[in-house]
N, CA, C and O atoms as a DFTB+ gen file, in Angstrom:
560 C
 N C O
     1  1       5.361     -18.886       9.764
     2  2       4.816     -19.902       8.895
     3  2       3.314     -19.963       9.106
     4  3       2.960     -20.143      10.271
     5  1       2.082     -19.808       7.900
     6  2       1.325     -20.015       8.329
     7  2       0.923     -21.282       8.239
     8  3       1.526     -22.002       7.444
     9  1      -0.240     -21.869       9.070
    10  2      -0.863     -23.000       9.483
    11  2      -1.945     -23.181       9.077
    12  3      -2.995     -22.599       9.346
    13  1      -1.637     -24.369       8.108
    14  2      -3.096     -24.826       7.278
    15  2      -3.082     -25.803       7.124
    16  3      -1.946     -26.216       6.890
    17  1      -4.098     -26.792       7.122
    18  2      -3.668     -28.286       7.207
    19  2      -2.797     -29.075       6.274
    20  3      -1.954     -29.912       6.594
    21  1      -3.144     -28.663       5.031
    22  2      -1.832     -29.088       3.958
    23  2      -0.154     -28.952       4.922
    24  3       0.687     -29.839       5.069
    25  1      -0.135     -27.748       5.358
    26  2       1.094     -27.328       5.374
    27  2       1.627     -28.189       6.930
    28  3       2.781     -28.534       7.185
    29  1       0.331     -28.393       7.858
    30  2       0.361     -29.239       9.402
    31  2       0.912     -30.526       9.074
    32  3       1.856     -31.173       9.528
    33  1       0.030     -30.732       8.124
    34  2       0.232     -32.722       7.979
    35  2       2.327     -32.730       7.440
    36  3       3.121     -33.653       7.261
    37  1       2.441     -31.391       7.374
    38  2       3.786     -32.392       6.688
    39  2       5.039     -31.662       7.601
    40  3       6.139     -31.138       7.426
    41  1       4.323     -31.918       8.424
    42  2       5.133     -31.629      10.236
    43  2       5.288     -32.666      10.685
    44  3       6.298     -33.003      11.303
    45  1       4.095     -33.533      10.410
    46  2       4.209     -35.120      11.664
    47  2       5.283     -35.734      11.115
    48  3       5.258     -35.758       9.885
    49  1       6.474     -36.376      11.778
    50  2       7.212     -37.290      11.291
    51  2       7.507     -38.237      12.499
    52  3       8.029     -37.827      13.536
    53  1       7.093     -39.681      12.264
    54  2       7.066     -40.259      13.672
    55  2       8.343     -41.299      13.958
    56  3       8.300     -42.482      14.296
    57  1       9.537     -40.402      13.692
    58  2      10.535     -40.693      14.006
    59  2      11.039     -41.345      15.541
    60  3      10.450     -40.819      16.486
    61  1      11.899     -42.259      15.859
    62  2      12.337     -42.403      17.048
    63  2      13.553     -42.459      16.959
    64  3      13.991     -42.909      15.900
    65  1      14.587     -42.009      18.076
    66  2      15.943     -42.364      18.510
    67  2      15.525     -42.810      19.907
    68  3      15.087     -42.128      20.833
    69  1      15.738     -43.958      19.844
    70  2      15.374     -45.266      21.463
    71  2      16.430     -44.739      22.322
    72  3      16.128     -44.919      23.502
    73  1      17.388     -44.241      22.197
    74  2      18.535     -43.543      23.355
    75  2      19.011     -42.672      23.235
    76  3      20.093     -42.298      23.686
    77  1      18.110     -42.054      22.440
    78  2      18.413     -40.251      22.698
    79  2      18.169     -39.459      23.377
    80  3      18.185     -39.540      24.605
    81  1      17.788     -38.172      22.484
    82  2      17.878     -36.941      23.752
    83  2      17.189     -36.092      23.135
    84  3      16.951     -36.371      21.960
    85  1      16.661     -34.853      23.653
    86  2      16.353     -34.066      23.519
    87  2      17.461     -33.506      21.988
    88  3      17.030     -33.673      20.847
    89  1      18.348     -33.098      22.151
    90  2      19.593     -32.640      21.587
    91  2      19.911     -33.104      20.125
    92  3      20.090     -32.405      19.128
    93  1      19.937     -34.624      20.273
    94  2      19.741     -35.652      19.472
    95  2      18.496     -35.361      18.227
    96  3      18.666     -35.151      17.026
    97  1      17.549     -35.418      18.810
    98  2      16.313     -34.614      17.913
    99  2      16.399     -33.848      17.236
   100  3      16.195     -33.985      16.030
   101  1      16.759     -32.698      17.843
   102  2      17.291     -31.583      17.127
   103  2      18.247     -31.187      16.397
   104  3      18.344     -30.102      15.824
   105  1      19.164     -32.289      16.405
   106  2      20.262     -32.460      15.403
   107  2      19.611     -33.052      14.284
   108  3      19.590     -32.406      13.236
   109  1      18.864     -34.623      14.351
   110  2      17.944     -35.163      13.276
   111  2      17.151     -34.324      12.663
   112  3      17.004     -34.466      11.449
   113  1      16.292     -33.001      13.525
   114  2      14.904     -32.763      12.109
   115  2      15.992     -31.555      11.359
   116  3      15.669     -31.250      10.211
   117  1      17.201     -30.885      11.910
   118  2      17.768     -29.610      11.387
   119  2      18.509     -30.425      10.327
   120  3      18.442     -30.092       9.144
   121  1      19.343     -31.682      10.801
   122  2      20.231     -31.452       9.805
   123  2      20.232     -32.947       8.832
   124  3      20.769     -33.054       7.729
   125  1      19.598     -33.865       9.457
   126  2      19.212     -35.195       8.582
   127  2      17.599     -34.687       7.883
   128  3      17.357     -35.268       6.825
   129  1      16.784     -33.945       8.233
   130  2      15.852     -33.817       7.794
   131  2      15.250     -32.510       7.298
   132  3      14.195     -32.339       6.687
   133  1      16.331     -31.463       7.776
   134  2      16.000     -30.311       6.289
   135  2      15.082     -29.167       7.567
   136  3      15.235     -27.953       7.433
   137  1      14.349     -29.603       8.512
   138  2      13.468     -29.317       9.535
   139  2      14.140     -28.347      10.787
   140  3      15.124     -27.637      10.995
   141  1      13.109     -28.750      11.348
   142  2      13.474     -28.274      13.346
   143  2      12.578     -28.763      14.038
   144  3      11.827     -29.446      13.341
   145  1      12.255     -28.733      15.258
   146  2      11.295     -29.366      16.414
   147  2      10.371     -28.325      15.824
   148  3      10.711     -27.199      15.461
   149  1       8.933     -28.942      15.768
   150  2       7.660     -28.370      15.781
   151  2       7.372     -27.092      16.823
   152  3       7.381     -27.283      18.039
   153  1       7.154     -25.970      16.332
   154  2       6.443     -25.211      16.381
   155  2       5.223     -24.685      16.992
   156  3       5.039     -23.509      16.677
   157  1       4.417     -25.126      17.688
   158  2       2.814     -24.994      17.609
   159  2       2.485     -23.985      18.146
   160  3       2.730     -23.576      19.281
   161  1       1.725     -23.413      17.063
   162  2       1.443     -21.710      17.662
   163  2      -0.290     -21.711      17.520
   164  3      -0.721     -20.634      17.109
   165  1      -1.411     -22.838      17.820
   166  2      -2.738     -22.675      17.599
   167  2      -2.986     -23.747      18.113
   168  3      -2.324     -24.779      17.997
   169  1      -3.951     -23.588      18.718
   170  2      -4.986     -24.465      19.353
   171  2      -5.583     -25.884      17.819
   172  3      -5.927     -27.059      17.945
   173  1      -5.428     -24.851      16.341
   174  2      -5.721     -25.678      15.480
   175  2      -4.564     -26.831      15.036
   176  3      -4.861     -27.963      14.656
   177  1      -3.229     -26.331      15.158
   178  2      -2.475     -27.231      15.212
   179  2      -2.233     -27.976      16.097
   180  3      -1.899     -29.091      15.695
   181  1      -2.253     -27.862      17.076
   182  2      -1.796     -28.468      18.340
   183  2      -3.114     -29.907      18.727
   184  3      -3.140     -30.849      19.519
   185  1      -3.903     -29.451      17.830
   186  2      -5.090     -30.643      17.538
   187  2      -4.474     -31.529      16.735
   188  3      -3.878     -32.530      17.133
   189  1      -4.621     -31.138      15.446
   190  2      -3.971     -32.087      14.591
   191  2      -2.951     -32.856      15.090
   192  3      -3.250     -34.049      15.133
   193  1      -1.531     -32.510      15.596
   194  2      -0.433     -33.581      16.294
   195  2      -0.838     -34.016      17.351
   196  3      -0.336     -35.131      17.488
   197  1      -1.609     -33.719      18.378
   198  2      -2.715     -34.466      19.017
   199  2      -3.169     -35.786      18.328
   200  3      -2.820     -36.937      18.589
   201  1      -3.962     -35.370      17.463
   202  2      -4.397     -36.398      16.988
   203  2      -3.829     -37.564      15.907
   204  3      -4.358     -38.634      15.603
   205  1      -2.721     -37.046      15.494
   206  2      -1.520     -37.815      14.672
   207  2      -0.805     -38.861      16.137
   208  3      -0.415     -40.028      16.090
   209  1      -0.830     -38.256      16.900
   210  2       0.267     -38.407      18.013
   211  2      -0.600     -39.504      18.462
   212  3      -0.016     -40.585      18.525
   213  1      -2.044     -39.511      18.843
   214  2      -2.602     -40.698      19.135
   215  2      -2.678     -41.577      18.299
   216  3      -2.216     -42.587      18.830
   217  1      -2.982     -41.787      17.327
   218  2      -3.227     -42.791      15.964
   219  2      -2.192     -43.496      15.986
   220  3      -2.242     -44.721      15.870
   221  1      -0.898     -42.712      16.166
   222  2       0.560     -43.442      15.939
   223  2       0.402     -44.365      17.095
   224  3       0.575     -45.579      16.990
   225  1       0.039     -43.709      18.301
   226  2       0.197     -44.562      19.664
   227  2      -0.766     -45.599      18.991
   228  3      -0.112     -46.491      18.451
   229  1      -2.337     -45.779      18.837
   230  2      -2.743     -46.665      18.696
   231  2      -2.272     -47.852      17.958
   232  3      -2.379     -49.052      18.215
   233  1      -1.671     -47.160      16.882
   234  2      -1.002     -48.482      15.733
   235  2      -0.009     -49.085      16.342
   236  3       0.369     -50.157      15.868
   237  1       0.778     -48.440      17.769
   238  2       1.416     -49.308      17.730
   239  2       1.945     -49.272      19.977
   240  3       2.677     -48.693      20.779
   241  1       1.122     -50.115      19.905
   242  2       0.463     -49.505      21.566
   243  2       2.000     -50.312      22.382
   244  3       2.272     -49.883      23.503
   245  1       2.566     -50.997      22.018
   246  2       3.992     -51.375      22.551
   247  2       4.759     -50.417      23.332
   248  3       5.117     -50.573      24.500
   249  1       5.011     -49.269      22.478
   250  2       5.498     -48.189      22.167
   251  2       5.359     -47.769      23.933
   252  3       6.370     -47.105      24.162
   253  1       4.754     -47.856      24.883
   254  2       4.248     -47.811      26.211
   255  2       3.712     -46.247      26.203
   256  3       2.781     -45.850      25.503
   257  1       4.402     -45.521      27.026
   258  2       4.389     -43.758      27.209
   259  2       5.709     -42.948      26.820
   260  3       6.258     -42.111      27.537
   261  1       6.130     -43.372      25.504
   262  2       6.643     -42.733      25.065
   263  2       6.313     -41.737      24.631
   264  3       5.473     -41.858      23.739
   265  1       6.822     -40.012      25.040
   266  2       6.450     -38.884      24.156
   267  2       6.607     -38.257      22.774
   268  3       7.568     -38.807      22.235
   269  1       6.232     -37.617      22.219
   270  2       6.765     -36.929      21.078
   271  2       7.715     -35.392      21.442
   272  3       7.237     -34.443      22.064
   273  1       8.536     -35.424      21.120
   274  2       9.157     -33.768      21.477
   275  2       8.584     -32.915      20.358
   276  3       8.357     -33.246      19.194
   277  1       8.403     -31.778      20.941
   278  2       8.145     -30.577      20.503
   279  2       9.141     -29.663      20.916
   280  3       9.773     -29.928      21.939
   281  1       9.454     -28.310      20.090
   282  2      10.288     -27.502      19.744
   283  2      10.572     -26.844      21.278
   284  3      11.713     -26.428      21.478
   285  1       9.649     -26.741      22.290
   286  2      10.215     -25.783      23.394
   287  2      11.191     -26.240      24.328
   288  3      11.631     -27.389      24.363
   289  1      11.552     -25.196      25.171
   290  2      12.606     -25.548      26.093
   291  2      12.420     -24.410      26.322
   292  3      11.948     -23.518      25.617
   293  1      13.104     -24.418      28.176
   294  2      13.469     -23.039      28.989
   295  2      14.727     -23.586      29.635
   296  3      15.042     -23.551      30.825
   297  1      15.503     -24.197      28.408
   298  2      17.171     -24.162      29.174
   299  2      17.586     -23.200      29.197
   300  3      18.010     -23.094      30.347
   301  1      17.872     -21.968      28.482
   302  2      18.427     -20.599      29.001
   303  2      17.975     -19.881      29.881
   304  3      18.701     -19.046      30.421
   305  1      16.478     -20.062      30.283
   306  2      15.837     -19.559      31.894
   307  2      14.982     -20.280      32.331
   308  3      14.076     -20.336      31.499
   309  1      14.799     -20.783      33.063
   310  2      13.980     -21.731      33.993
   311  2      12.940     -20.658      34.354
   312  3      13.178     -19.603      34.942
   313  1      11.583     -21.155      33.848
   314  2      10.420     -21.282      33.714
   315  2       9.937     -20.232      32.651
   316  3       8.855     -19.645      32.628
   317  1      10.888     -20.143      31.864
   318  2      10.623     -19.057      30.252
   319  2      10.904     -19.725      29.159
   320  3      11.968     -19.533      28.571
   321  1      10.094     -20.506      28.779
   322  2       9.664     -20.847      28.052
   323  2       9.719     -20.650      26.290
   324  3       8.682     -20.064      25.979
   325  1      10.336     -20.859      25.386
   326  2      10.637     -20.347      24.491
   327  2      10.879     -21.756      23.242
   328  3      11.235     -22.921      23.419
   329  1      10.502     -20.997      21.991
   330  2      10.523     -22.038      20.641
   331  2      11.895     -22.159      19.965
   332  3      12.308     -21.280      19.208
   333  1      12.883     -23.728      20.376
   334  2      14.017     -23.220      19.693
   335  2      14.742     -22.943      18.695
   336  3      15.943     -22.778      18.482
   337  1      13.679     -22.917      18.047
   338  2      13.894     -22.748      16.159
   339  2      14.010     -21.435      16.088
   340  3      15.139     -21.079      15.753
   341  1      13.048     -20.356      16.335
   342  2      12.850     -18.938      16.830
   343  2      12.979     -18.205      17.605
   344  3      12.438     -17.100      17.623
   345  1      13.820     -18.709      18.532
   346  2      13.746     -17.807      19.784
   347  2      12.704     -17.582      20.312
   348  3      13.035     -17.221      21.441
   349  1      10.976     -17.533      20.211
   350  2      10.304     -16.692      20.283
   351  2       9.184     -17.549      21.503
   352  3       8.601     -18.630      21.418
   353  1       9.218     -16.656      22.450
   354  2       7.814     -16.926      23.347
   355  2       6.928     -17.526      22.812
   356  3       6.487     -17.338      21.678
   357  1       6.376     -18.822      24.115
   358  2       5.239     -19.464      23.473
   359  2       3.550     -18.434      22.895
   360  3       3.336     -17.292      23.301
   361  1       3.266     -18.659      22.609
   362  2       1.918     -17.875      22.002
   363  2       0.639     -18.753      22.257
   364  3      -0.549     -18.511      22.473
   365  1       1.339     -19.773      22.147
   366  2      -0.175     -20.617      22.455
   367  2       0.309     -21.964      23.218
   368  3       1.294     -22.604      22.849
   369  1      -0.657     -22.386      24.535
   370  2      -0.025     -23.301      25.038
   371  2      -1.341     -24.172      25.329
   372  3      -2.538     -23.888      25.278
   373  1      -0.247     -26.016      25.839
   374  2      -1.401     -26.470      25.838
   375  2      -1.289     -27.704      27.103
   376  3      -1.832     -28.806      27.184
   377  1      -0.244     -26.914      28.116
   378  2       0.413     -27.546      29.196
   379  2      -1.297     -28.353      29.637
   380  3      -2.418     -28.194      29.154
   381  1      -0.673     -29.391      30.973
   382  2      -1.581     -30.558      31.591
   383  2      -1.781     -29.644      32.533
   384  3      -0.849     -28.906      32.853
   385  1      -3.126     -29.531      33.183
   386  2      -2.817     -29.045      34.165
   387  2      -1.487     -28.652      35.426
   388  3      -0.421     -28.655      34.811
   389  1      -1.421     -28.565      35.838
   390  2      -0.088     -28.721      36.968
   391  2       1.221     -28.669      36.228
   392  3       2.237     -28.715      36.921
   393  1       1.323     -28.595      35.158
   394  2       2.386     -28.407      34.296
   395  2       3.008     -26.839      33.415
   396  3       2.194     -26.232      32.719
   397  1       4.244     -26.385      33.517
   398  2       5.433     -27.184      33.926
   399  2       5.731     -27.310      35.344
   400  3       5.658     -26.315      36.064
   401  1       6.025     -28.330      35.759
   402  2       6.325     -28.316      37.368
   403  2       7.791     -28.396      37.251
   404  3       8.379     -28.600      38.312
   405  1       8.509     -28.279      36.183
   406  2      10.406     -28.615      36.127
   407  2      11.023     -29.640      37.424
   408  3      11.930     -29.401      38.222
   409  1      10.024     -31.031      37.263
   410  2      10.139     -31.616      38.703
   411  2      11.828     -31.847      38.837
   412  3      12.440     -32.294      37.867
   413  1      12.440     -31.558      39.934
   414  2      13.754     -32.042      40.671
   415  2      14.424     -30.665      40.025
   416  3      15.644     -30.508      40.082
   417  1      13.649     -29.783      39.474
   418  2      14.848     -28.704      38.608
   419  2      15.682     -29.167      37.448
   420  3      16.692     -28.497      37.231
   421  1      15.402     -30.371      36.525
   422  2      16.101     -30.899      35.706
   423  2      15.039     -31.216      34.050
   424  3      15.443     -31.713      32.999
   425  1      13.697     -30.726      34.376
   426  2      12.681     -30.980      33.090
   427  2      12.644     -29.626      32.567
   428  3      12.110     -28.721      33.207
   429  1      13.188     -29.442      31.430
   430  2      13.656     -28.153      30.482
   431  2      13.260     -28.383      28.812
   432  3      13.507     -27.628      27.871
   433  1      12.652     -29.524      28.812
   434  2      12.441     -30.224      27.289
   435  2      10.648     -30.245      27.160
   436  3      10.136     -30.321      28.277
   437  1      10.043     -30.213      26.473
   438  2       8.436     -30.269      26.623
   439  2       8.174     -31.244      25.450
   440  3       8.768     -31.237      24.372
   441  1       7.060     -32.193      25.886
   442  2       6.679     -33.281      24.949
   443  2       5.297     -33.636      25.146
   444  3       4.829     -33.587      26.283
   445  1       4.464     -34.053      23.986
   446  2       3.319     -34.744      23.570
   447  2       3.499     -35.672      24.723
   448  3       4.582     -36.251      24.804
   449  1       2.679     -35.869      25.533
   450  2       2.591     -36.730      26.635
   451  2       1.510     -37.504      26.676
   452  3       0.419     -36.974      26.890
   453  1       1.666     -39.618      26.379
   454  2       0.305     -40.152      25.985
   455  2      -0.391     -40.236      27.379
   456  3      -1.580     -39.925      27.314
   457  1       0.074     -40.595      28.687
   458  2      -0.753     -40.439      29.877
   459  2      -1.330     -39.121      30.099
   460  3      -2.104     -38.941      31.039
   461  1      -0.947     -38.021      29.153
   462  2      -1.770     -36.639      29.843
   463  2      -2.879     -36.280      28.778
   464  3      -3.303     -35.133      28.647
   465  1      -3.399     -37.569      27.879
   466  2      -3.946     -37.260      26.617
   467  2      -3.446     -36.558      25.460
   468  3      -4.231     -36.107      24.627
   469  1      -1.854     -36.399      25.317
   470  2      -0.897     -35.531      24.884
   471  2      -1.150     -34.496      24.991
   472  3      -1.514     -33.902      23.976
   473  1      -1.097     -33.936      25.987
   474  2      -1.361     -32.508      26.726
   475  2       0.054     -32.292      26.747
   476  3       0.606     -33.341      27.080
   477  1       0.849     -31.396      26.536
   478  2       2.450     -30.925      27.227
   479  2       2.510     -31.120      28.458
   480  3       1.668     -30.832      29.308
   481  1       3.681     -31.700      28.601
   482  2       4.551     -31.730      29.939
   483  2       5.910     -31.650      29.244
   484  3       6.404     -31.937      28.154
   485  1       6.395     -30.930      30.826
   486  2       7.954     -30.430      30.666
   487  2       8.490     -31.995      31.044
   488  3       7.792     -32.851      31.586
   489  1       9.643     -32.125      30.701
   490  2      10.580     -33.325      30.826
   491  2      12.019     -33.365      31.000
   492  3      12.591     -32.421      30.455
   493  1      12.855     -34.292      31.681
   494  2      14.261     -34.082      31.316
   495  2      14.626     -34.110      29.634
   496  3      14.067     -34.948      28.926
   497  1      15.478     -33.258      29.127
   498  2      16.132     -33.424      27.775
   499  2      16.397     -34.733      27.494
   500  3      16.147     -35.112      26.350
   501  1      16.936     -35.660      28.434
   502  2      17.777     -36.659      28.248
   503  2      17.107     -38.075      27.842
   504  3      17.682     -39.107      27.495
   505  1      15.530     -37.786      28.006
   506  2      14.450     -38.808      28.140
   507  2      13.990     -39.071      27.063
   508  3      13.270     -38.276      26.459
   509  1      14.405     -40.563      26.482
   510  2      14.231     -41.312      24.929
   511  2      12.484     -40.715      23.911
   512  3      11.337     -41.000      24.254
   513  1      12.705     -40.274      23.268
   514  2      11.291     -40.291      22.918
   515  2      11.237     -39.849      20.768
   516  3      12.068     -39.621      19.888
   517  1       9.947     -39.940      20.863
   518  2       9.707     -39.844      19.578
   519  2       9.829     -38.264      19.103
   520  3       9.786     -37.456      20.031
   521  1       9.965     -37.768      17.874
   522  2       9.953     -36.396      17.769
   523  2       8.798     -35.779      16.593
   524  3       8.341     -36.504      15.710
   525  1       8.518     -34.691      16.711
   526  2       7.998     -33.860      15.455
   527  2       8.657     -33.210      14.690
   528  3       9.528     -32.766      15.439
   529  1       8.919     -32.728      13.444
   530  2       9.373     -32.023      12.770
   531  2       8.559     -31.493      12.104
   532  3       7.466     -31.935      11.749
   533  1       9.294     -29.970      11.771
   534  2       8.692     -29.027      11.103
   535  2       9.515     -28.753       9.884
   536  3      10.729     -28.754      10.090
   537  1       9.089     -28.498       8.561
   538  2       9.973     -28.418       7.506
   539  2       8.885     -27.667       6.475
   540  3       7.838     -28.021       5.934
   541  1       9.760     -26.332       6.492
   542  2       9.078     -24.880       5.598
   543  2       8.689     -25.447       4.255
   544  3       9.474     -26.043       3.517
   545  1       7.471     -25.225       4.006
   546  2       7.004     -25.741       2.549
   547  2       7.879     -24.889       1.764
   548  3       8.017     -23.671       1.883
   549  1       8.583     -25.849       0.766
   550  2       9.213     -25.227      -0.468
   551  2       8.648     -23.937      -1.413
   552  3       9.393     -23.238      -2.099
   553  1       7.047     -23.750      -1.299
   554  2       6.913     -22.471      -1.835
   555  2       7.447     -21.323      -0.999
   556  3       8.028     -20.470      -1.669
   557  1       7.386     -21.098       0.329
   558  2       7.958     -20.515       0.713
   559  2       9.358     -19.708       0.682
   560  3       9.653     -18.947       1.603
């Protein structure tokens, strides 16, 4: 898919499930929303939901440190990293420093993180949060 801002902006969807999951998400953007977990393959995108990702936080600062999920995971190998829409190796990353640390051996999920300036961090799957979706422009 290429990445152009028309086609970025209609990725953000600032959905929440308050007791979901990782799993959960990914059932919502595939099959309630036509989508999959976001993608980010550029430093230019990975700005933009950056910066969507803060705005949302600002409007609504309650919200505490809740993350946004994004498409990766290394549940089939621990510390390989991969997009689960595509199968395909990350290409562009935009981990926190010190990150992924897979703390306790149980963070396999990666999310927009507001204490790391939404920098990626790995996370448990199981940990409530907001999501992104990606959904192929119809010309396509």
């Amino acid at each position: 898919m290429k990445s152009c801002t028309k086609n970025v902006k209609q990725k953000f969807t600032d959905n929440v499930i308050k007791n979901g999951c990782y799993l959960i998400t990914l059932f919502a953007c595939e099959s309630l929303l036509g989508g999959y977990l976001v993608e980010v393959n550029s430093e230019r995108e990975n700005t933009f939901l950056k910066n969507e990702a803060f705005s949302k936080h600002m409007q609504n600062p309650s919200q505490g440190n809740i993350g946004y999920y994004i498409g990766g995971s290394d549940m089939s190998t621990e510390g390989n990293f991969i997009w689960m829409h595509s199968r395909q190796p990350f290409n562009y990353t935009d981990w926190k420093q010190g990150m992924p640390d897979s703390h306790g051996n149980h963070e396999d999920c990666v999310h927009l993180y507001p204490l790391f300036h939404f920098q990626w961090n790995d996370i448990q799957c199981s940990t409530p949060g907001y999501f992104v979706c990606e959904k192929p422009s119809p010309n396509k």
